[in-house]
C-alpha positions in Angstrom: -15.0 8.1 9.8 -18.8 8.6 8.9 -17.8 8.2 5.5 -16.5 4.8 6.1 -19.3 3.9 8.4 -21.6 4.7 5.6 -20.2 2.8 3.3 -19.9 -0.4 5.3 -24.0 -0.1 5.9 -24.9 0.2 2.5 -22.0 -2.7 1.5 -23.7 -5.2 3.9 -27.4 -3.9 3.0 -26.1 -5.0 -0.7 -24.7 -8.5 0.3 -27.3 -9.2 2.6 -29.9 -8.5 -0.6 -32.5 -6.1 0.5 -32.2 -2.2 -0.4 -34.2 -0.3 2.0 -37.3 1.6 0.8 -37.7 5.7 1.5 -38.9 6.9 4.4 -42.7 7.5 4.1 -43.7 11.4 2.2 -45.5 13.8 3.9 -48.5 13.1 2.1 -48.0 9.5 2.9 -47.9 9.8 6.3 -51.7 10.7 7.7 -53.2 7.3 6.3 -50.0 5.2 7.5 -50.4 6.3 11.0 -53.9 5.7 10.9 -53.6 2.3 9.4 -50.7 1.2 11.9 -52.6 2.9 14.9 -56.0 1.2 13.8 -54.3 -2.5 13.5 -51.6 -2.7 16.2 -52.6 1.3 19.0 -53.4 -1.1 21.5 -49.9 -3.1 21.2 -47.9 -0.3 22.3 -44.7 0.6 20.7 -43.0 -2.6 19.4 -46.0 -3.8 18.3 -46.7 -0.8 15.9 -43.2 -1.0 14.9 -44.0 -4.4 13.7 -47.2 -3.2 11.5 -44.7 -0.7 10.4 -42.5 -3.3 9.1 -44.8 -5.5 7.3 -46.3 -2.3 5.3 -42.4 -1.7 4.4 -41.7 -5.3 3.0 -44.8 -5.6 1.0 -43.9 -2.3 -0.1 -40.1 -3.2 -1.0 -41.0 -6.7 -2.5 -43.8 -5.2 -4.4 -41.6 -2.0 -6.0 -44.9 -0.6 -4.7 -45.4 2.8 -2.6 -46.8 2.6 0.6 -50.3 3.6 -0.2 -50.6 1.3 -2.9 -50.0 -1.3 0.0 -52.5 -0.6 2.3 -55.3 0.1 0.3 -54.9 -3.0 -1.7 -58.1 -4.8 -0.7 -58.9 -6.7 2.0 -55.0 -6.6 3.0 -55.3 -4.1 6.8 -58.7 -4.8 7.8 -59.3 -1.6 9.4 -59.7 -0.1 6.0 -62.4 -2.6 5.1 -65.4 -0.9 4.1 -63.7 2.5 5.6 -63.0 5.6 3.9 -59.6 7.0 4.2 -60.4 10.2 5.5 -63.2 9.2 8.3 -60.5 6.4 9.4 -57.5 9.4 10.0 -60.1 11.1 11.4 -60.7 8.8 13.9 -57.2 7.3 14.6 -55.9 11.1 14.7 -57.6 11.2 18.4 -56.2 7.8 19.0 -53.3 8.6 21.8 -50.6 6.8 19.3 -51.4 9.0 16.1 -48.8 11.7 16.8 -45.9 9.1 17.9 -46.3 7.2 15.0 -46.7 9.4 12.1 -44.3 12.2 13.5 -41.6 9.6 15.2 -41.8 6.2 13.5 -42.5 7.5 10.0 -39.8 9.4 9.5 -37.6 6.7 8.8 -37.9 3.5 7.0 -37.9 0.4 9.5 -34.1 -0.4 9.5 -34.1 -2.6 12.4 -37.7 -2.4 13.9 -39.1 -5.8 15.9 -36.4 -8.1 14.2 -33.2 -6.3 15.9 -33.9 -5.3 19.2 -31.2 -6.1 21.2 -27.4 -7.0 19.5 -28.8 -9.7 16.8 -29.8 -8.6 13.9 -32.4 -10.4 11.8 -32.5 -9.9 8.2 -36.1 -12.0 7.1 -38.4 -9.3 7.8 -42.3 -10.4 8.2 -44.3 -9.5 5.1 -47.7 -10.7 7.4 -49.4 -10.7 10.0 -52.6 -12.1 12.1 -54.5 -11.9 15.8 -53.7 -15.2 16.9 -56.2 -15.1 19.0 -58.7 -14.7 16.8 -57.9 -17.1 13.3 -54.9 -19.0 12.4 -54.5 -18.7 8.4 -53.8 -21.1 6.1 -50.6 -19.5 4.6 -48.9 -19.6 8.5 -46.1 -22.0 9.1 -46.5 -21.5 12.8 -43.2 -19.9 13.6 -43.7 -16.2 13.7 -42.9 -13.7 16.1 -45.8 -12.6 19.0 -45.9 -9.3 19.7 -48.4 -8.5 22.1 -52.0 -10.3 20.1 -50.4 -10.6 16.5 -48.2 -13.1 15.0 -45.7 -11.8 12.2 -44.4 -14.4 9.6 -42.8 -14.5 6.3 -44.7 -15.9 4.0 -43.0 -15.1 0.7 
């Protein structure tokens, strides 16, 4: 039976045409959590889950890995003029750190913000703003709030 299961996922991942990226590597994991802790700790679990899920488009639609991502510049602005190491420092005391980079990294976002509940919703966000705060020329207007972001697909 979980052979058959199995198959059926990766048939309708396939058809649907996405093919889900690895789970984050160890050595991965450290500045991820302090990246998704730094731009979405204060937005509680679905919102880091969100962050999590842009990082994981960009990443699949790039054929990137994940640290390529979110060190490109100017892309997570908590890395903005921020060395990697003094930022896991500082988001490893953030009360998030541990959840996210021993729970929510150890898988790639399969369903994440898009499919909670029974619908599933294959166009994953690739961005992602504080509406609050500026309002982007590349938005269409119709993303997803989670808590102070707004998560599109711009691509």
């Amino acid at each position: 039976m979980k052979r058959i299961i199995l198959v059926l996922v990766a048939a309708s991942v396939s058809v649907f045409g996405w093919e889900p990226r690895n789970a984050p590597q160890p050595e991965e994991r450290a500045l991820l959590a302090a990246v998704i802790t730094a731009e979405a700790g204060g937005e509680g679990q679905r919102g880091m889950e969100a962050v999590y899920e842009v990082i994981w488009q960009r990443a699949a639609l790039a054929h990137s890995d994940y640290i390529k991502v979110i060190t490109k510049p100017k892309q997570f602005s908590c890395l903005n003029g921020v060395k990697q190491a003094d930022l896991i420092k500082r988001m490893s005391k953030h009360k998030h750190y541990e959840w996210v980079r021993w729970s929510l990294l150890f898988h790639p976002p399969l369903t994440v913000h898009t499919a909670h509940g029974d619908k599933v919703i294959r166009n994953r966000s690739d961005h992602y703003f504080a509406h609050g705060k500026v309002k982007p020329s590349w938005s269409n207007g119709k993303g997803r709030v989670i808590g102070n972001h707004t998560f599109e697909k711009h691509r």
